[in-house]
N, CA, C and O atoms as a GROMACS GRO file, in nm:
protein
  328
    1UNK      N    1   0.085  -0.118   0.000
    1UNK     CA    2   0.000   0.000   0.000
    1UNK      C    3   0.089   0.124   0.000
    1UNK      O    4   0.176   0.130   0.087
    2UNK      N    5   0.078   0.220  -0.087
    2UNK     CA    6   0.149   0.308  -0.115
    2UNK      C    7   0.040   0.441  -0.010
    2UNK      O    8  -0.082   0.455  -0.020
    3UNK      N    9   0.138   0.522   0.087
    3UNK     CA   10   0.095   0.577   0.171
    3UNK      C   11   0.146   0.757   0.161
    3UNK      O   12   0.265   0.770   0.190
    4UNK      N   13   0.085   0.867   0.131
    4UNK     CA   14   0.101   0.971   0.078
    4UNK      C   15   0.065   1.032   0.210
    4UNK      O   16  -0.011   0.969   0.283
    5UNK      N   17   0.126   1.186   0.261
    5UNK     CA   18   0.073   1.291   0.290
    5UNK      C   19   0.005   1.371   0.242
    5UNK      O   20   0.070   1.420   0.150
    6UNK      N   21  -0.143   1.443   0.252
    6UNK     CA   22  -0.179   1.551   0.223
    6UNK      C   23  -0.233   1.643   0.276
    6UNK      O   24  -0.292   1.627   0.383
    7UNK      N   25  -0.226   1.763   0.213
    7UNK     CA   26  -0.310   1.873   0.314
    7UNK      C   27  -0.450   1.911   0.234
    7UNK      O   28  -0.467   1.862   0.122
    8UNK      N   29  -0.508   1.961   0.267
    8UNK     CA   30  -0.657   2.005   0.234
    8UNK      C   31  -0.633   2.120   0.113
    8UNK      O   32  -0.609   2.240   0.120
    9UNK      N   33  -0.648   2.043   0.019
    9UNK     CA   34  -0.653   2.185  -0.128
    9UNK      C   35  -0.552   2.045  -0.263
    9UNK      O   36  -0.542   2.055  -0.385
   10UNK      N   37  -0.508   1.953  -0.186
   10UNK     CA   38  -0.378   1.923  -0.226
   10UNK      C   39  -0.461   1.805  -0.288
   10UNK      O   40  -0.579   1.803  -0.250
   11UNK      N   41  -0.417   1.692  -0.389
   11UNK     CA   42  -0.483   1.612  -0.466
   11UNK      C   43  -0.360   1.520  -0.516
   11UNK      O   44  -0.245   1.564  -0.521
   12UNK      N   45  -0.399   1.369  -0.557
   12UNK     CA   46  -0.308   1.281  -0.587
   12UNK      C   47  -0.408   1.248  -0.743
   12UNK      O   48  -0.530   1.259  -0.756
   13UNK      N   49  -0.324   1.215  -0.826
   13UNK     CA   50  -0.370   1.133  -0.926
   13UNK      C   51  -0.336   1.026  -0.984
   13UNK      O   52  -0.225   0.996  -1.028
   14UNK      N   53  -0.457   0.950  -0.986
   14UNK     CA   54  -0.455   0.787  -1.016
   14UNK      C   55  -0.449   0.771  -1.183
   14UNK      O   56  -0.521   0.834  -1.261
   15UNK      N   57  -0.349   0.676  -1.220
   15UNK     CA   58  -0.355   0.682  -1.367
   15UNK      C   59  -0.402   0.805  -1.464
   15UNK      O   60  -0.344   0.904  -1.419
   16UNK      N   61  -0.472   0.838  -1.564
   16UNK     CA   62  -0.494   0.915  -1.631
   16UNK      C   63  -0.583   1.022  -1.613
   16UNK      O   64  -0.556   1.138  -1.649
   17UNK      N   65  -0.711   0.980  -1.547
   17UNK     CA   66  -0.864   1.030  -1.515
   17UNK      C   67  -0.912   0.991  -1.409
   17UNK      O   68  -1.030   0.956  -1.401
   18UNK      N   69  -0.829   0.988  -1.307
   18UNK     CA   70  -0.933   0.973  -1.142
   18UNK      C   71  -0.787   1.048  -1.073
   18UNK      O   72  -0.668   1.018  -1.086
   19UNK      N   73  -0.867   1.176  -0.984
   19UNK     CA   74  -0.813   1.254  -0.914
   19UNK      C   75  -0.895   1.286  -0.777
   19UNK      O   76  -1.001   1.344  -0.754
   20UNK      N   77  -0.773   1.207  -0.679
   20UNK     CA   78  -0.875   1.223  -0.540
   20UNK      C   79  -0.797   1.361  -0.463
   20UNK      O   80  -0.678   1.391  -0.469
   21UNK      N   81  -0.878   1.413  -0.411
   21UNK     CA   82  -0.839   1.567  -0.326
   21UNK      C   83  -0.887   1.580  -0.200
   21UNK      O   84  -1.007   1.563  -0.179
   22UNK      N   85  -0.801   1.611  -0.100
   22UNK     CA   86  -0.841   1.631   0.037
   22UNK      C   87  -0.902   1.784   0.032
   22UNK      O   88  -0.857   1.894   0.000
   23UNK      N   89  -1.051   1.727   0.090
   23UNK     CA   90  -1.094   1.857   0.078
   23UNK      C   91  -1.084   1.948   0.198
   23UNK      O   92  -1.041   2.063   0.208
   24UNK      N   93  -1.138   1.862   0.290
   24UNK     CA   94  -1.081   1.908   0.445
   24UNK      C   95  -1.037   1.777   0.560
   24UNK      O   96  -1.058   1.656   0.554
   25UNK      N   97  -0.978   1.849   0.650
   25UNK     CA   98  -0.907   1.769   0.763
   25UNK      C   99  -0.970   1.865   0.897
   25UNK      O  100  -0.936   1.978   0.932
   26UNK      N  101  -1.088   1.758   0.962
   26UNK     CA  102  -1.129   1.833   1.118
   26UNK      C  103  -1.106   1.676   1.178
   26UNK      O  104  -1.131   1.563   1.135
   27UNK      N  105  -1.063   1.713   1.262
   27UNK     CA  106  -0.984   1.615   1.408
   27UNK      C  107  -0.963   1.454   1.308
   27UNK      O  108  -0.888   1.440   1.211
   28UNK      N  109  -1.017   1.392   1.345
   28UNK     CA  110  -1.017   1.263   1.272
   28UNK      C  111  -1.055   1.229   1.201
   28UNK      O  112  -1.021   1.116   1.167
   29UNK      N  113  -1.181   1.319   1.104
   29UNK     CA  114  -1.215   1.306   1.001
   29UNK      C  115  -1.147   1.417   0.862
   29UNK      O  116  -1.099   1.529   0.847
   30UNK      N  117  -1.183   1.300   0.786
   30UNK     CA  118  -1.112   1.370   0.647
   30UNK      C  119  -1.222   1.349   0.546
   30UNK      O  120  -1.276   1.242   0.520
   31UNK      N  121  -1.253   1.494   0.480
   31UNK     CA  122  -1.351   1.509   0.355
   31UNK      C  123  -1.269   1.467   0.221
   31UNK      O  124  -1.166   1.534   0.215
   32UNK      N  125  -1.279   1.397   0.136
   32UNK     CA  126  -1.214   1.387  -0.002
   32UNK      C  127  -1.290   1.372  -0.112
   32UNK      O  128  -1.370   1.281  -0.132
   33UNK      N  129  -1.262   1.467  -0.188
   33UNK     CA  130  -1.347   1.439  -0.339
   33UNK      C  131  -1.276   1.370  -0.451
   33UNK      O  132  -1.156   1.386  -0.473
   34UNK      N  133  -1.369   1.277  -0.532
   34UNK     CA  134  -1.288   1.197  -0.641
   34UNK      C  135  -1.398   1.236  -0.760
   34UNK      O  136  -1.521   1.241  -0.768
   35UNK      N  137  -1.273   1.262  -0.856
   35UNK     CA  138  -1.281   1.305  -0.979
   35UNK      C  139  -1.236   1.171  -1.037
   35UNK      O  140  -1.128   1.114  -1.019
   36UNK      N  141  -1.366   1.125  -1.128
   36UNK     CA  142  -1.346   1.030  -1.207
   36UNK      C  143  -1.448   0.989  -1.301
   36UNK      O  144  -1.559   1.030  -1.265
   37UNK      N  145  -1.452   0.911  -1.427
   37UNK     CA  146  -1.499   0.902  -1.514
   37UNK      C  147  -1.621   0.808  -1.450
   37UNK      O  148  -1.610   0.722  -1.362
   38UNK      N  149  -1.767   0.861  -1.536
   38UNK     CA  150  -1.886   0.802  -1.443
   38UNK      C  151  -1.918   0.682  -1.472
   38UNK      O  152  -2.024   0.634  -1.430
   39UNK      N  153  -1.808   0.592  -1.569
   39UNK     CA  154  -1.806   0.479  -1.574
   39UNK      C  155  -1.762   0.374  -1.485
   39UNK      O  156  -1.786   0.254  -1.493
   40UNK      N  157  -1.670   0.462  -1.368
   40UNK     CA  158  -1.584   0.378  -1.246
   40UNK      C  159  -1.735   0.382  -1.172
   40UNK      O  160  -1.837   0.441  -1.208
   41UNK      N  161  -1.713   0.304  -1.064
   41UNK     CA  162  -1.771   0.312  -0.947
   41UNK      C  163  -1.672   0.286  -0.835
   41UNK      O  164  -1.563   0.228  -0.832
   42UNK      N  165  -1.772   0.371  -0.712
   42UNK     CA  166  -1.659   0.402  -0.605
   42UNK      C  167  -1.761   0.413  -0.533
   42UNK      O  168  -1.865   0.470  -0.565
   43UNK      N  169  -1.738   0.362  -0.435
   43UNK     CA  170  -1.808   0.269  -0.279
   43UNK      C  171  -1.699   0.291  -0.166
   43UNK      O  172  -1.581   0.257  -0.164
   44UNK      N  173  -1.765   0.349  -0.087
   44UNK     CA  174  -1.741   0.331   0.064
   44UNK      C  175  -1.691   0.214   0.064
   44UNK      O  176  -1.742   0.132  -0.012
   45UNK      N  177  -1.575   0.171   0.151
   45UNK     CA  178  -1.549  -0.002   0.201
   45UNK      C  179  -1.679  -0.065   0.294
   45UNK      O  180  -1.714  -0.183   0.299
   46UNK      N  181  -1.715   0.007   0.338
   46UNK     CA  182  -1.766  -0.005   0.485
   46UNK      C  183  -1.945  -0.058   0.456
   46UNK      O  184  -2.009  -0.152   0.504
   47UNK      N  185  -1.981   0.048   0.357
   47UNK     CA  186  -2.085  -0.014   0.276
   47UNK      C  187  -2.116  -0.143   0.218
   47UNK      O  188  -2.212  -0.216   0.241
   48UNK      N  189  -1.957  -0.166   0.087
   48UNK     CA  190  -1.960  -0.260   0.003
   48UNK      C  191  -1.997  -0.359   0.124
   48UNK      O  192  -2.112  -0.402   0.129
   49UNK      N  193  -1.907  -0.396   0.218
   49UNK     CA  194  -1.902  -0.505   0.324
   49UNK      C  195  -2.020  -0.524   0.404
   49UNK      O  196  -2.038  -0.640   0.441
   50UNK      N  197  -2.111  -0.432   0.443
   50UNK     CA  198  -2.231  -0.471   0.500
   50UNK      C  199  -2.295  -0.513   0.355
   50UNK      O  200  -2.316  -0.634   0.339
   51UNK      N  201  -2.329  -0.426   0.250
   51UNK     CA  202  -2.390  -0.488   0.134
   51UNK      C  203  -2.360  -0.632   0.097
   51UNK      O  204  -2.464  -0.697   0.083
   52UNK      N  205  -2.270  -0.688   0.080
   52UNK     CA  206  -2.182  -0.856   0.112
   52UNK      C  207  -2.312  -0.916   0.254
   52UNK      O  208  -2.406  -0.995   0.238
   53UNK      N  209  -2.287  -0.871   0.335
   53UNK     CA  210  -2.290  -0.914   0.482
   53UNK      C  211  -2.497  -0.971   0.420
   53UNK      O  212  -2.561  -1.076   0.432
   54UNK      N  213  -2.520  -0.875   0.378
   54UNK     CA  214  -2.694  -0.826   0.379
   54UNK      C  215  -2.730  -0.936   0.240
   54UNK      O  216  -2.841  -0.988   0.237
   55UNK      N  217  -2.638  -0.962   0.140
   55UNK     CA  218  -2.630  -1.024   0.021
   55UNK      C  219  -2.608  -1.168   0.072
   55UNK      O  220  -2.658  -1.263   0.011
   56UNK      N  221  -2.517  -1.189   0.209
   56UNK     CA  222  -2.525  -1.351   0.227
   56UNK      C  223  -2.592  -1.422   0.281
   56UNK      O  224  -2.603  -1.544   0.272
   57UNK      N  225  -2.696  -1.274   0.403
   57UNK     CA  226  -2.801  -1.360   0.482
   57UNK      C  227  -2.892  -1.394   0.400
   57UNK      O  228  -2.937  -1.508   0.401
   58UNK      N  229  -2.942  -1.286   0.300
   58UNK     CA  230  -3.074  -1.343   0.164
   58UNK      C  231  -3.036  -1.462   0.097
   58UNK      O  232  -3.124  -1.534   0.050
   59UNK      N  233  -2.879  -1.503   0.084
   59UNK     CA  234  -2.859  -1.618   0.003
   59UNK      C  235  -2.891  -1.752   0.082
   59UNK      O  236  -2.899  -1.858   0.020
   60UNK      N  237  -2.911  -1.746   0.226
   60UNK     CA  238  -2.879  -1.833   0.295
   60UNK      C  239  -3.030  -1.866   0.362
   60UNK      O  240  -3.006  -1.867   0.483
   61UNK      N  241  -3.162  -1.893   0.344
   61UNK     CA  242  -3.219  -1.870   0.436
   61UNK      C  243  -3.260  -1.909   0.597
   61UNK      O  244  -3.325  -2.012   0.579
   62UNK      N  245  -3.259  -1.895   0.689
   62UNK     CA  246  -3.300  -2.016   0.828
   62UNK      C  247  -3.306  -2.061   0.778
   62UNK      O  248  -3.290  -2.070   0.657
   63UNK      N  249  -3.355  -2.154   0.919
   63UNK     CA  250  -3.393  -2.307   0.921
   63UNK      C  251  -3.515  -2.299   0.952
   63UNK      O  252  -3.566  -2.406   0.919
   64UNK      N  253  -3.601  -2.223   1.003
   64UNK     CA  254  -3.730  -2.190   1.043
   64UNK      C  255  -3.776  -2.126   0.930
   64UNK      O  256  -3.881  -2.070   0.960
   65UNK      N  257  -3.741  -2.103   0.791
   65UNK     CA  258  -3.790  -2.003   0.704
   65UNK      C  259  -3.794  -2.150   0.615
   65UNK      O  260  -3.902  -2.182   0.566
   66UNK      N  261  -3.674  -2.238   0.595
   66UNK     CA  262  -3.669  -2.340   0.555
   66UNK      C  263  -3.799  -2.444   0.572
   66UNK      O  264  -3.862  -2.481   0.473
   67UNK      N  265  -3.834  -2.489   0.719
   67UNK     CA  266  -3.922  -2.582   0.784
   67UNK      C  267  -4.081  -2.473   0.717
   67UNK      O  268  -4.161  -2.544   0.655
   68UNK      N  269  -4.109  -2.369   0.723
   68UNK     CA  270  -4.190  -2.287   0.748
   68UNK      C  271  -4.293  -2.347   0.580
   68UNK      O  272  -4.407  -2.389   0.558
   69UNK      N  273  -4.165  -2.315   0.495
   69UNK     CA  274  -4.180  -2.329   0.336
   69UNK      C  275  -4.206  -2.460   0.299
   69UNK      O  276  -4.284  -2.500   0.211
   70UNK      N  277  -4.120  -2.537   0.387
   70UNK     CA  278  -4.181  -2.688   0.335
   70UNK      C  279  -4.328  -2.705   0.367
   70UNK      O  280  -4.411  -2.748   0.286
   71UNK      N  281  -4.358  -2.665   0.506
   71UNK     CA  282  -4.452  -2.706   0.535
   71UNK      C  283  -4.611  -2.652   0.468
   71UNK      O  284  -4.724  -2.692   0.497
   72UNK      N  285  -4.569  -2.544   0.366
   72UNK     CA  286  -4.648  -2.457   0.322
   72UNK      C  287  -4.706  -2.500   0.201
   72UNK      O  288  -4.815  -2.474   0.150
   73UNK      N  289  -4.565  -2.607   0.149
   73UNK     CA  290  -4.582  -2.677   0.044
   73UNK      C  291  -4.626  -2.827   0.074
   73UNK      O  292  -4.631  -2.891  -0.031
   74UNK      N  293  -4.657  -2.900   0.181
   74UNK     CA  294  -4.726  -2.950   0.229
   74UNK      C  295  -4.620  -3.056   0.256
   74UNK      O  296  -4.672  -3.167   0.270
   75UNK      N  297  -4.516  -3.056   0.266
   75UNK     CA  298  -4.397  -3.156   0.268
   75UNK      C  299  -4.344  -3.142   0.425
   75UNK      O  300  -4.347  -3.036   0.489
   76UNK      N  301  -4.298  -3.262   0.471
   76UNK     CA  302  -4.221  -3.284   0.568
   76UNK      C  303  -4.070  -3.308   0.554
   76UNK      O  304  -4.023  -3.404   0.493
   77UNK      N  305  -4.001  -3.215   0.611
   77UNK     CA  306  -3.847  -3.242   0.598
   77UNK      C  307  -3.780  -3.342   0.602
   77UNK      O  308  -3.703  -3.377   0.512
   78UNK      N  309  -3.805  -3.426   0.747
   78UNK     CA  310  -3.773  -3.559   0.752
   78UNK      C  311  -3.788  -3.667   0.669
   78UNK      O  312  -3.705  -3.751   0.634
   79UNK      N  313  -3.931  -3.650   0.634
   79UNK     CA  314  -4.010  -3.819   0.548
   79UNK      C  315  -4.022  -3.766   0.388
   79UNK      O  316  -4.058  -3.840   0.296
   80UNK      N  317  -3.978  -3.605   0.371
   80UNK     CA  318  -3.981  -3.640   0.230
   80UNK      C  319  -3.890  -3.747   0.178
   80UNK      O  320  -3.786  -3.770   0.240
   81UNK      N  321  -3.928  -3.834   0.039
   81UNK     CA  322  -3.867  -3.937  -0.069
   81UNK      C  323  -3.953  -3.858  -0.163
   81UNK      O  324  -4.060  -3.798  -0.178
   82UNK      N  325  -3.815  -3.906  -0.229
   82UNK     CA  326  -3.797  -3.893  -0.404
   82UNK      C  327  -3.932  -3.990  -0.444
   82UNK      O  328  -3.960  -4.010  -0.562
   0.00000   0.00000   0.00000
């Protein structure tokens, strides 16, 4: 990880067309704007990872959502056969 100083006004640029700029610095937080083509996308980390988090419980459902559905469909978990 390549690790830079900056001050507020001051800006780094990524390859050709994405330019990130500190816009301000108050105590521990830092404002930054990114200049980039509206074809990138750019996500919060913090987001992407709950979005993941929120994407694996829907993939996954209970076991009570599981039992709930069988039973809705008139099937028993145990004694279903093929």
């Amino acid at each position: 990880m390549l690790v830079l100083s900056r001050r507020a006004g001051e800006s780094v640029v990524l390859g050709e067309d994405i330019t990130v700029t500190v816009l301000e610095v108050r105590g521990d937080v830092v404002r930054i704007g990114i200049d980039a083509p509206r074809s990138l996308r750019v996500h919060r980390a913090e987001l992407l990872a709950q979005l993941e988090e929120s994407n694996r419980q829907a993939a996954s459902p209970s076991a009570d959502l599981v039992a709930q559905l069988s039973k809705a469909l008139g099937r028993d978990r145990d004694t279903d056969s093929d």
